[in-house]
N, C-alpha and C positions, 0 to 999 in steps of 0.2 A: 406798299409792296406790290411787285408784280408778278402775274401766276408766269410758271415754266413756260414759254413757246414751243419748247422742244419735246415735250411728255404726247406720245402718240397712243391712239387707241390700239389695243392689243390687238382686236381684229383686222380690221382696211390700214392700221398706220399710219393713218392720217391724224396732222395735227389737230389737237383740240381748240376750238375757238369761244371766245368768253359765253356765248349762248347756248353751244350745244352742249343739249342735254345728254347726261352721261350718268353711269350705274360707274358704283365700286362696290365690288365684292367682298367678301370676310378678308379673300387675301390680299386688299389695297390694289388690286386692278382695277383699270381705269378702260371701259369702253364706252363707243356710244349707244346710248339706250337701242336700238335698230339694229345691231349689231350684237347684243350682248346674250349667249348663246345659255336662252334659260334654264333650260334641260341641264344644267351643267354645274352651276355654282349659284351658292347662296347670294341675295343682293343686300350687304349693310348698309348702302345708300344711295339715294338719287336727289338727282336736279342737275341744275347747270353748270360748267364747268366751275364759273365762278362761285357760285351757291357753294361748291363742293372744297374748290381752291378753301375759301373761308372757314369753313369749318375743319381742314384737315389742311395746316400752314404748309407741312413738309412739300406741296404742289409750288409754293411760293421760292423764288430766283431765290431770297434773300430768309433766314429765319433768325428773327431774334430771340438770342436768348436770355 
């Protein structure tokens, strides 16, 4: 499977690319870590797009069910 090209960070809007590191929040927001506005919201998780793509499929073009 392959992650979304199109899912932009919530901050700059720039697309995400399979190394940048990136935060999602409790509410499944997706920024880049350098961007992601701490004062602000809880972090559920970090790593790489991909590290994150994999562990949270709905990121992926395609989901099997």
């Amino acid at each position: 499977m392959k992650l979304n090209p199109n899912i932009l960070c919530n901050d700059c809007r720039k697309a995400f690319k399979e190394d940048d590191l990136i935060v999602i929040d409790v509410m499944n927001t997706l920024c880049h870590q350098f961007c992601f506005p701490v004062e602000l919201y809880e972090i559920k998780d970090r790593g790489t797009y991909k590290e994150i793509g994999e562990k949270y499929p709905y990121f992926y073009n395609e989901v099997i069910h």
